[in-house]
N, C-alpha and C positions, 0 to 999 in steps of 0.2 A: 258412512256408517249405515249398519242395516238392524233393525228394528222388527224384535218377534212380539207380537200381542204374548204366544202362549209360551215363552218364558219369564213371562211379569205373572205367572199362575202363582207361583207361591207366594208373592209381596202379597198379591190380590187374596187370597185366600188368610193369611195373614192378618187383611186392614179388615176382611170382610167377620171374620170370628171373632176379633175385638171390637167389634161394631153389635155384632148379634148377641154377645156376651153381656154389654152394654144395655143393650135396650132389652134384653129378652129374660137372660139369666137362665136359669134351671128353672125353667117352667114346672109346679109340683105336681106330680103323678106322671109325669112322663119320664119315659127310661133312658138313665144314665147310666154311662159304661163304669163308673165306683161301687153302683148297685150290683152288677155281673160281678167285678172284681172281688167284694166283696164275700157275694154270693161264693164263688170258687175261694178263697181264702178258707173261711167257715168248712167244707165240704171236706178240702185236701189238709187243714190243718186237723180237724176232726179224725180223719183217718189216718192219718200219720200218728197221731197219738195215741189210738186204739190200737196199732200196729206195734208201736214202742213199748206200752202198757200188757201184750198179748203176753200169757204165759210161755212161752214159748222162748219169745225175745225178749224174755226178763232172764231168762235160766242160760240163754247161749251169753246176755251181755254179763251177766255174773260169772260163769267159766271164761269169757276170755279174761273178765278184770281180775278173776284168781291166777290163771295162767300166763298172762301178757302182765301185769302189773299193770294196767293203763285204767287211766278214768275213763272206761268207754259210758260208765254209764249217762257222762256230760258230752262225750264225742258223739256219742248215735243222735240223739237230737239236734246236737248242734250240724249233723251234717243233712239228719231230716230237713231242718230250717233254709238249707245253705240250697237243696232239693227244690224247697217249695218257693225261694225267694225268687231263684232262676228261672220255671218252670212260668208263676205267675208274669216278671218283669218280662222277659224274652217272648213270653207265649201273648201275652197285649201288644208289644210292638208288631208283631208277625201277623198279628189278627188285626190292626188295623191298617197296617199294610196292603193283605188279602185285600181288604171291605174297599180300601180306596183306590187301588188299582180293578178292582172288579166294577166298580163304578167308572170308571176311565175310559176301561175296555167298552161301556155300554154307551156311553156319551161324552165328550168332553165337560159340557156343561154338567152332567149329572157329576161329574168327579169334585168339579170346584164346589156344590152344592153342599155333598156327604163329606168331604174333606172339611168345609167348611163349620158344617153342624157337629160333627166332631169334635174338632178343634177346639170350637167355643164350650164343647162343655167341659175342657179341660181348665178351660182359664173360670175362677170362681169369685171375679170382682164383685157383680152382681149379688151372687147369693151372701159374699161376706158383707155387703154394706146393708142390704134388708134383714141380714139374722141382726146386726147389732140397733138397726133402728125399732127391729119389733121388741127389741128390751129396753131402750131408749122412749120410746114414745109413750109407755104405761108409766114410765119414771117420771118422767118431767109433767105427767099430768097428774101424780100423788097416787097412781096405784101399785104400791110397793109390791105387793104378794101377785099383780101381773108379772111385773117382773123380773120377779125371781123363776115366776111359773118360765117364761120364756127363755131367761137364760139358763134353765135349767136342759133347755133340750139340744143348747151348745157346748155346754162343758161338764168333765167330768166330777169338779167337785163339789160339795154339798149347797145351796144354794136355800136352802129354806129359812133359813135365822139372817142372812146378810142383810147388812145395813147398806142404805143408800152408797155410799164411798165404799163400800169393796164389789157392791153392784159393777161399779162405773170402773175399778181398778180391773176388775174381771172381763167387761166387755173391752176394757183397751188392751190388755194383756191378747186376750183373743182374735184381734184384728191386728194387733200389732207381728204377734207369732204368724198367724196365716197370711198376710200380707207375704212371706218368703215362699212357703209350701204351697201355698193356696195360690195365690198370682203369680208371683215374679220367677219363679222356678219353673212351672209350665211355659209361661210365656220364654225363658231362656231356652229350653230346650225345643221348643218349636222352633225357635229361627235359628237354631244351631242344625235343625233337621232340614229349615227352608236353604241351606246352603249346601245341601249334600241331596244331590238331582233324585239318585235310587232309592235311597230314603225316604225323605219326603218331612214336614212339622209333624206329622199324625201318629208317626209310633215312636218317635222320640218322646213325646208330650205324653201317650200313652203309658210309656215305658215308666215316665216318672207319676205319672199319677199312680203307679201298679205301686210303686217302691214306696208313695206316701201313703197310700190305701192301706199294706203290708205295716207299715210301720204302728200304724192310728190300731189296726186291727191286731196284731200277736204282738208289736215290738216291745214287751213290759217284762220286766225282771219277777214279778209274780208268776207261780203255779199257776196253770200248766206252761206256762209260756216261757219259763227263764230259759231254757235255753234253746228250743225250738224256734225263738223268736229271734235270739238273737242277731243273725244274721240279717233278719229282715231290718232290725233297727241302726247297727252298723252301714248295709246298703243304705238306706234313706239318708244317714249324719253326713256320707260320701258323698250322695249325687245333690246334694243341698247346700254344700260348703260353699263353693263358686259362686253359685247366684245369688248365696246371702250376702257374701262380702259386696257383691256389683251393687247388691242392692243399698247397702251401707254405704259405700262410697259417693253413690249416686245423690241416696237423701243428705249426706253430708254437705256436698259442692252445693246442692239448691237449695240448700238451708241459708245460707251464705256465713255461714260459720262452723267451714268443714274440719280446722284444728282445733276446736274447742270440741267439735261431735264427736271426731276420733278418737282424742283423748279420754274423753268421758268413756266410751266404748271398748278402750285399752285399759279405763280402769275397771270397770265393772264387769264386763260382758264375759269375763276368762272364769271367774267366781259362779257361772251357770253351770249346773251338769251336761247342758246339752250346745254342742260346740256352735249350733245355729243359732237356737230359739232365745238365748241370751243375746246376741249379737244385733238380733231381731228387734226382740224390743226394747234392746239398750238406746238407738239407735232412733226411735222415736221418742222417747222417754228426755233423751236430750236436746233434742230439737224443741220437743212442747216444755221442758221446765218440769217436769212429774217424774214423781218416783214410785214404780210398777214394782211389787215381789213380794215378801212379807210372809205371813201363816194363810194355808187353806187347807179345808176341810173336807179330805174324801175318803165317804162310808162311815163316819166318826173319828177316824185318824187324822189326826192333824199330821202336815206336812208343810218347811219348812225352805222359801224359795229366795237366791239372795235379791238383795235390795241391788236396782239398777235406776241410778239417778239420783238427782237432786231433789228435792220437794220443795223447788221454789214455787210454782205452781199447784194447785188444789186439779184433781180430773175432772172435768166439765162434759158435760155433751157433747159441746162445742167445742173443746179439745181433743178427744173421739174423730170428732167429723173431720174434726183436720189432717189428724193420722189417717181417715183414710183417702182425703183428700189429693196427701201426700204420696200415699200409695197411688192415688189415679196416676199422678202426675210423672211418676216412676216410671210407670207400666207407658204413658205416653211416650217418654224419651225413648226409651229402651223400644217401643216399636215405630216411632218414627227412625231413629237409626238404621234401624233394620230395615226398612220399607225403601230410607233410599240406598242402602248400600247394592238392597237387593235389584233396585231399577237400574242402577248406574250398573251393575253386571250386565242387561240386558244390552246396551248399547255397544259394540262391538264394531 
């Protein structure tokens, strides 16, 4: 048998970014690649709109849909979207691609280093487990209007009248959904990238952080965005199927009661509009005994989300901590797997 140090790079790069993730998290004020992504969303979805909106290309999309009989005027956006979904997703894996072979080229060690710090700010365990304790910790010490002030700067709906119990239904909802998109989704696509040598985890993990970024940022059925976004939100429901079910499967087996999770998760999870984020926190919601869904309030509109679960259990703090507990322990399996399947390749 012969044995290369430097193709254990990707296990290593791998155990090194869910370590730095760990202890380090998204340091604030320092630049993350969501921020960039962001940034270029904002700029190319701006301009595509002003483009669409141009007198111009309001009077050619009216003469074709007199002409052609077609709804172009739901086609041109929708293929703007289809534009910019491509454009951001492919154009992040390419650009971190560039970054990390350009580092390769300069040093070996410099690659594992920038691969590394990459990586890890794909994976968002860290920052998910500090947003929910900075709303957690003014709670459990009686200062409600803290933490409303704090969960307010997580989610998008209304946040200033809530009572203790939709506090706590909201910050589990919230870890519970990014628990898929947030962790376990990057971290799947990175070690689907750590098996593919040209590739590499860093623009696979890119790629999909571009497609969640896209989604969180245009993917909404409101003006301006119905159908320019569309696409972006379709992309994201795609590249998130997979590793939500792994991830459901996963907490089911170490729950130790994986046909009672499933079933709970067969019955409720299908009754979500969104084929993940139901599946998501159905899926913890049966494991802890709690039932997550109910009426929220966003901008004064109430909206209307279904019940997934039992309410044998009351939300606790400490039922929180457990989902994300669960989540660690998730993220553990799924990259110890991966770390050895990737060393026992090495051996040859």
């Amino acid at each position: 048998m012969q044995f290369d140090f430097w193709q254990l790079e990707p296990a290593l790069v791998l155990a090194l970014a869910a370590w730095l993730d760990y202890l380090i998290g998204d340091p604030w004020g320092w630049p993350h690649p969501v921020q960039l992504m962001g940034w270029v969303i904002d700029r190319l979805s701006k301009y595509l709109i002003q483009i669409l909106n141009n007198p111009i290309t309001l009077r050619c999309i009216h003469f074709t849909k007199k002409i052609a009989n077609l709804p172009i005027d739901t086609i041109a956006p929708r293929c703007a979207g289809i534009v910019l979904g491509i454009i951001l997703v492919m154009g992040s894996a390419l650009l971190g691609w560039l970054i990390v072979e350009a580092a390769k080229w300069l040093h070996p060690l410099l690659g594992i280093a920038v691969t590394t710090v990459i990586l890890a700010s794909c994976f968002a365990g860290k920052s998910l487990r500090d947003a929910a304790e900075k709303v957690l910790q003014p709670l459990t010490s009686g200062d409600l209007s803290g933490s409303r002030s704090s969960l307010s700067q997580y989610v998008g709906r209304d946040t200033d009248k809530l009572a203790e119990p939709e506090i706590l239904r909201s910050v589990l909802e919230t870890v519970t959904e990014n628990a898929t998109d947030g962790v376990m989704a990057p971290l799947f696509y990175a070690i689907l990238g750590a098996f593919l040598p040209i590739v590499g985890s860093v623009p696979l993990a890119l790629a999909y952080k571009a497609a969640s970024t896209l989604d969180s940022t245009i993917g909404y059925r409101e003006a301006p965005y119905t159908y320019i976004g569309w696409f972006s939100a379709k992309q994201e429901d795609v590249l998130t199927w997979l590793p939500c079910r792994f991830l459901v499967i996963t907490l089911a087996v170490i729950s130790g009661r994986p046909r009672y999770v499933w079933q709970m998760c067969l019955r409720d999870a299908p009754s979500d509009p969104s084929p993940n984020s139901g599946w998501s926190e159905c899926v913890y919601a049966a494991i802890l005994g709690v039932q997550v869904g109910g009426t929220n309030w966003y901008r004064g509109v109430a909206k209307h989300k279904p019940l997934l679960g039992d309410p044998i259990n009351p939300i606790t703090p400490d039922r929180i901590r457990q989902a994300m507990q669960l989540t660690r322990c998730c993220f553990l399996i799924w990259l110890c797997l991966a770390l050895t399947a990737l060393s026992l390749r090495t051996i040859h």
